[in-house]
N, C-alpha and C positions, 0 to 999 in steps of 0.2 A: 723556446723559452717563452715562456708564459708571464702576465703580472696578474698578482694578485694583490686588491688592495683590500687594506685591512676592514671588518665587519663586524658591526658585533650580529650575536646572533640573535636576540631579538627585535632589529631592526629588517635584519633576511624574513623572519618569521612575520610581521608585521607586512610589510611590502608585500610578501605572497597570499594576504590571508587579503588584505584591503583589493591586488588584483585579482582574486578567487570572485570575490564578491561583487567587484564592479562585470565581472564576464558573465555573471548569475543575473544581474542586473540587464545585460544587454541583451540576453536571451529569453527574457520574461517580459521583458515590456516592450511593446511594442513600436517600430521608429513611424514616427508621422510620416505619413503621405504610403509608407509603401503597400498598402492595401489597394491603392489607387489602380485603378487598369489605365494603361496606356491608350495613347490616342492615336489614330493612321488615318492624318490627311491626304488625298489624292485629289487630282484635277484632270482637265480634260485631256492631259498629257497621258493619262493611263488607260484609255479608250482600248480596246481589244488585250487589255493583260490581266493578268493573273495578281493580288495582290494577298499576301497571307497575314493574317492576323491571329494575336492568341484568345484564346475564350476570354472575358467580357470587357475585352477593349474595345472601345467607341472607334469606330469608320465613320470619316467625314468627306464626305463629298462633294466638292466646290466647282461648279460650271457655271460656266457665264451663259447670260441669256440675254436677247435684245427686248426688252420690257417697252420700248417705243413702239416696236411696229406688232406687239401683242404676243409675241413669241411665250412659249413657258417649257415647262422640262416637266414629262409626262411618264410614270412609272408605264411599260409596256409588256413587260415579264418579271413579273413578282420574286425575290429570291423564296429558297427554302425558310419559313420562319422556323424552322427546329434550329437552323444555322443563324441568320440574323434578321436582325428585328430592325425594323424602322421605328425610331423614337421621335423624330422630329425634321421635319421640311420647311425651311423658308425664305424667303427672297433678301438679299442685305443692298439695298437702292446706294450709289456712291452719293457724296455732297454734287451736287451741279455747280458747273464755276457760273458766272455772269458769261452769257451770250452764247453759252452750250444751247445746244439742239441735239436731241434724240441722245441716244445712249444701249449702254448694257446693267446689268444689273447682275449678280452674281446668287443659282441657287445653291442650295448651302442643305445638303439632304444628310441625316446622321442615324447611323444604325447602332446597336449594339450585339455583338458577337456572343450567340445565345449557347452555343453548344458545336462538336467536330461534326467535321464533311468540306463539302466546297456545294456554292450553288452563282448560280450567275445571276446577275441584274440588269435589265435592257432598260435604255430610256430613249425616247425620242422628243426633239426640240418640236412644236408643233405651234400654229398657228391659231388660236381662238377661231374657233366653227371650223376647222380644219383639220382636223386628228387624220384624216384617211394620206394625205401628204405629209409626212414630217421634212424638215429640213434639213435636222441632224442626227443620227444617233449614237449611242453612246451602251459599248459591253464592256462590263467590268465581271473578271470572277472570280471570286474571293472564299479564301482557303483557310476555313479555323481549325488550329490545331490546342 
């Protein structure tokens, strides 16, 4: 058993033709933000993994570094740039509270994902006048599809 409730018919006609056109509507214009590429933060947690990203979404890179005792985070093997691109490197110092001494400081390296493949990234923590020792290092290798 079915209900049917009563309609007239240019109210059916009306309702179909204004939803035609609002669907016309949402396929021609375009919705804000979704042009946007996604972002893939990782940290020191992803140290020997593989991490995949789509073409031209930003890779962000967040390691802490000890900036007291002159430490810094040193590109050591270059990825492929056909795969990604390095756009921007730089240190973000925290607030000091009162009676702090020494600290870390967090570098903050961002690429952008240029075209497919996978290439790897080496960095080593290294000391000012000291690159032949490093401290720490750090591989990441990263998969665009």
């Amino acid at each position: 058993m079915s209900l049917v409730l009563p309609a007239r018919r240019g109210t059916i006609a009306l309702i179909v033709l204004v939803a035609a056109a609002i669907g016309a509507l949402m396929i021609a214009v375009p919705v804000r933000g979704a042009t946007r590429c996604p972002t893939v933060t990782v940290t020191g947690r992803a140290n020997r993994h593989t991490v995949s990203v789509l073409r031209c979404a930003r890779l962000v890179i967040r390691l802490r570094e000890a900036f007291d005792g002159g430490y810094s985070w040193q590109v050591r093997r270059r990825p492929a740039r056909r795969v990604i691109t390095l756009v921007s490197s730089r240190a973000v110092y925290p607030r000091n509270r009162p009676g702090m001494v020494g600290g870390y400081d967090t570098r903050v390296l961002t690429y952008r994902a240029d075209g497919p493949g996978r290439t790897t990234l080496t960095l080593a923590e290294v000391r000012s006048g000291d690159a032949a020792h490093p401290v720490a290092r750090y591989r990441l290798t990263v998969r665009v599809s």
